[in-house]
C-alpha positions as CSV (number, residue, x, y, z in Angstrom):
1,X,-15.6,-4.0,6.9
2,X,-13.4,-3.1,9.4
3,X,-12.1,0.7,10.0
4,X,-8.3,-0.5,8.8
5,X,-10.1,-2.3,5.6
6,X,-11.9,0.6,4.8
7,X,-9.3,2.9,4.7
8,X,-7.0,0.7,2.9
9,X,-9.7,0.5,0.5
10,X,-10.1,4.8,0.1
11,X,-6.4,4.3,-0.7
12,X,-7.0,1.8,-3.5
13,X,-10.2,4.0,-4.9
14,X,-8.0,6.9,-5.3
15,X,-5.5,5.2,-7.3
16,X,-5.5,5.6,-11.4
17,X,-6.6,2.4,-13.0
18,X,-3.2,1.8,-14.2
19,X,-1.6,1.8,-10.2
20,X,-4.5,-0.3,-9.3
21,X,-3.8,-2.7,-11.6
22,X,-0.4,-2.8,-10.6
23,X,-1.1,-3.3,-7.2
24,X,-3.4,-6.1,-7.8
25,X,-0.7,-7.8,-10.0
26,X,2.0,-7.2,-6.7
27,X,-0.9,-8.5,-4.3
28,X,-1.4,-11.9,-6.7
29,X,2.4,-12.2,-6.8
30,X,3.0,-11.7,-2.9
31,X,-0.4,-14.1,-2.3
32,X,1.4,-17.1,-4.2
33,X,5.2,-16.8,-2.7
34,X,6.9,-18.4,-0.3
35,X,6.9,-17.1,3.1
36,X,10.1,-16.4,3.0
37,X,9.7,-13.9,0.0
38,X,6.8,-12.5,1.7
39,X,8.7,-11.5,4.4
40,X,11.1,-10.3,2.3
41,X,8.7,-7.6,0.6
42,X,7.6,-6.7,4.1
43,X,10.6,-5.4,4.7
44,X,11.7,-4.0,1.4
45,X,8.2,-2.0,1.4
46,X,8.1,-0.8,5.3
47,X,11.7,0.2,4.5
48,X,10.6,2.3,1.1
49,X,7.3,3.5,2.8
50,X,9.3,4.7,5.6
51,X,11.5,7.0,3.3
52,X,8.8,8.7,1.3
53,X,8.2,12.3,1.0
54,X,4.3,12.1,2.4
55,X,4.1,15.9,2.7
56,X,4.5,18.6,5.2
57,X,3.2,18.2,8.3
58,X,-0.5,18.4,9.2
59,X,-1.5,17.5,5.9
60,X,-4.0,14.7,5.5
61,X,-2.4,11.6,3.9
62,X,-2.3,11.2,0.4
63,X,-3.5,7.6,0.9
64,X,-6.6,7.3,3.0
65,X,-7.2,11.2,3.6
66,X,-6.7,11.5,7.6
């Protein structure tokens, strides 16, 4: 596994079982859309991801911890 896999993966293991089964249901959705859409969600999620509160500065991310 690659270092990008793995730290998407320390991301997913720190997720509830409820938000990972969420995300699994958004990844089979995404998976079977048309590129188009994909696309789409690309941009609607780099857009929301860009806005988010992560925390002050300095503070190791929520997500994978660095």
């Amino acid at each position: 596994m690659n270092d990008k896999t793995k730290r998407v993966f320390l991301g997913w293991l720190g997720l509830t079982t409820a938000e990972r089964q969420e995300l699994e249901k958004e990844i089979r959705r995404f998976l079977v859309s048309t590129e188009s859409d994909q696309r789409q969600v690309r941009e609607s999620t780099r857009s929301t991801v860009m806005k988010m509160d992560t925390g002050p500065l300095g503070t190791p991310c929520s997500c994978c911890g660095r």
